[in-house]
DRENDO-1510 file (C-alpha; in Angstrom, 1 decimal, always signed):
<recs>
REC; n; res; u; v; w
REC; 1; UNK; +10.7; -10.4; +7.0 .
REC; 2; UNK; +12.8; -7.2; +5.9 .
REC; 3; UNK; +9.6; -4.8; +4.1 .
REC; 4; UNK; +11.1; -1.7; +2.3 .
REC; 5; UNK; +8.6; +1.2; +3.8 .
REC; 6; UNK; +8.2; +3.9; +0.6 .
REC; 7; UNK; +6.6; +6.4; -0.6 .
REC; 8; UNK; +5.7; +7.9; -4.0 .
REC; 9; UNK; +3.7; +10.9; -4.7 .
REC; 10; UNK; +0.4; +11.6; -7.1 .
REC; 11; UNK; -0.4; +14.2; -9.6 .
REC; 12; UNK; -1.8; +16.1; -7.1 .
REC; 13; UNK; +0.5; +16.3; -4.7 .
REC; 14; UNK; -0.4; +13.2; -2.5 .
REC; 15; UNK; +2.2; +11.3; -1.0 .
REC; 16; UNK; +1.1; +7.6; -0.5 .
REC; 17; UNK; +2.8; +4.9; +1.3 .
REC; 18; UNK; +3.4; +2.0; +0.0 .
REC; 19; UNK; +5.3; -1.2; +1.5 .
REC; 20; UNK; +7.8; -3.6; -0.9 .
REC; 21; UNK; +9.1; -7.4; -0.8 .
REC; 22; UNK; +10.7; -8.0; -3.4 .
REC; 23; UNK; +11.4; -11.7; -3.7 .
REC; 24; UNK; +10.3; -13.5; -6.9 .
REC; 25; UNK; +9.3; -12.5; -10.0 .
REC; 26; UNK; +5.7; -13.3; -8.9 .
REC; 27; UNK; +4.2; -9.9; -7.7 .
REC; 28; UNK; +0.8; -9.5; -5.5 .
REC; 29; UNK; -0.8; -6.2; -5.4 .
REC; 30; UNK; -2.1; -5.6; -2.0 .
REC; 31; UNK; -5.0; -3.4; -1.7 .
REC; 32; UNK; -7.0; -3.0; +2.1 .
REC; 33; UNK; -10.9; -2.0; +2.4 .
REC; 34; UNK; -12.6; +0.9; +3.7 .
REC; 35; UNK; -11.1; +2.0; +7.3 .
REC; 36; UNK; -7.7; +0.1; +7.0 .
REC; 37; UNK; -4.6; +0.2; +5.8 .
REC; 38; UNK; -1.8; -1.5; +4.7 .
REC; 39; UNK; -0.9; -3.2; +8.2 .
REC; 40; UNK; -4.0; -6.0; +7.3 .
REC; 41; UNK; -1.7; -7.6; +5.1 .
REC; 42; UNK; +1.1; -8.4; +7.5 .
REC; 43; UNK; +0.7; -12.1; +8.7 .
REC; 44; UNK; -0.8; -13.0; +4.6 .
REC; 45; UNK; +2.7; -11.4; +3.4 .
REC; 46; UNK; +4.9; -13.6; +5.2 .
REC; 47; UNK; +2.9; -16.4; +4.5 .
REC; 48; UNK; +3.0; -16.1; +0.6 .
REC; 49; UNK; +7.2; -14.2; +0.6 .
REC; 50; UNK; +8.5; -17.8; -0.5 .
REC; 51; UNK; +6.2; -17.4; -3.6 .
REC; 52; UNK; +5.6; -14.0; -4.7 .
REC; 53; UNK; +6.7; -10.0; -4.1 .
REC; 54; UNK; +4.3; -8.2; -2.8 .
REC; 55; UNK; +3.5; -4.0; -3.0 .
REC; 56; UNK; +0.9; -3.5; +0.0 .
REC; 57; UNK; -0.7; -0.1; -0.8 .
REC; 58; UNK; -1.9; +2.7; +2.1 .
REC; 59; UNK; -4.4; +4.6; +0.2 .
REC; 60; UNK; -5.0; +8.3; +0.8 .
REC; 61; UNK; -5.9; +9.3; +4.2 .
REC; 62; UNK; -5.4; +5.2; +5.8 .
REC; 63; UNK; -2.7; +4.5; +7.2 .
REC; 64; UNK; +0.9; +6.4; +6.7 .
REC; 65; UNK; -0.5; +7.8; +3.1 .
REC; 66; UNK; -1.2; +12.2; +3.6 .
REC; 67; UNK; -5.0; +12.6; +4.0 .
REC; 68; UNK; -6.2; +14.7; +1.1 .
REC; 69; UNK; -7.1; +18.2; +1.9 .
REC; 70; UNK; -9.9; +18.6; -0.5 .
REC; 71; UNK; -11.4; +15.5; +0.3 .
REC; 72; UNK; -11.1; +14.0; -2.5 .
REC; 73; UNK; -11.5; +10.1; -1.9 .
REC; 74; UNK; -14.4; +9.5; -4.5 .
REC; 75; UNK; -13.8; +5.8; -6.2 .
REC; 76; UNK; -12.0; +7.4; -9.5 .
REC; 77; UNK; -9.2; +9.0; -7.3 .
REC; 78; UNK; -8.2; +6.1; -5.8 .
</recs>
């Protein structure tokens, strides 16, 4: 599967990294728990690319996504 690899940056100044299929219409919204990142999604991308896009999300300080130097990773920031 070809992924596009991304990034886009927050108000304050956070760059997150984000992976793209576009395929279909369709899109999925991948999001990974506490202590993961983005890689999780792998096999369960390629497994639903005939059906639907998908955006697979690093969220600050996982994965490639910049690790926020205030700290700030309460639930409201994400």
């Amino acid at each position: 599967m070809n992924y596009e690899s991304l990034y886009v940056e927050t108000p304050d100044n956070i760059k997150l990294h984000i992976t793209r299929h576009e395929r279909t219409a369709l899109n999925c919204v991948l999001l990974h728990g506490f202590g993961e990142g983005s890689f999780i999604w792998e096999s369960f991308r390629d497994s639903i690319s005939s059906i639907s896009s998908t955006i697979a999300i690093d969220l600050r300080g996982h994965g490639n996504s910049d690790w926020d130097p205030n700290c700030a990773y309460r639930q409201e920031i994400y």
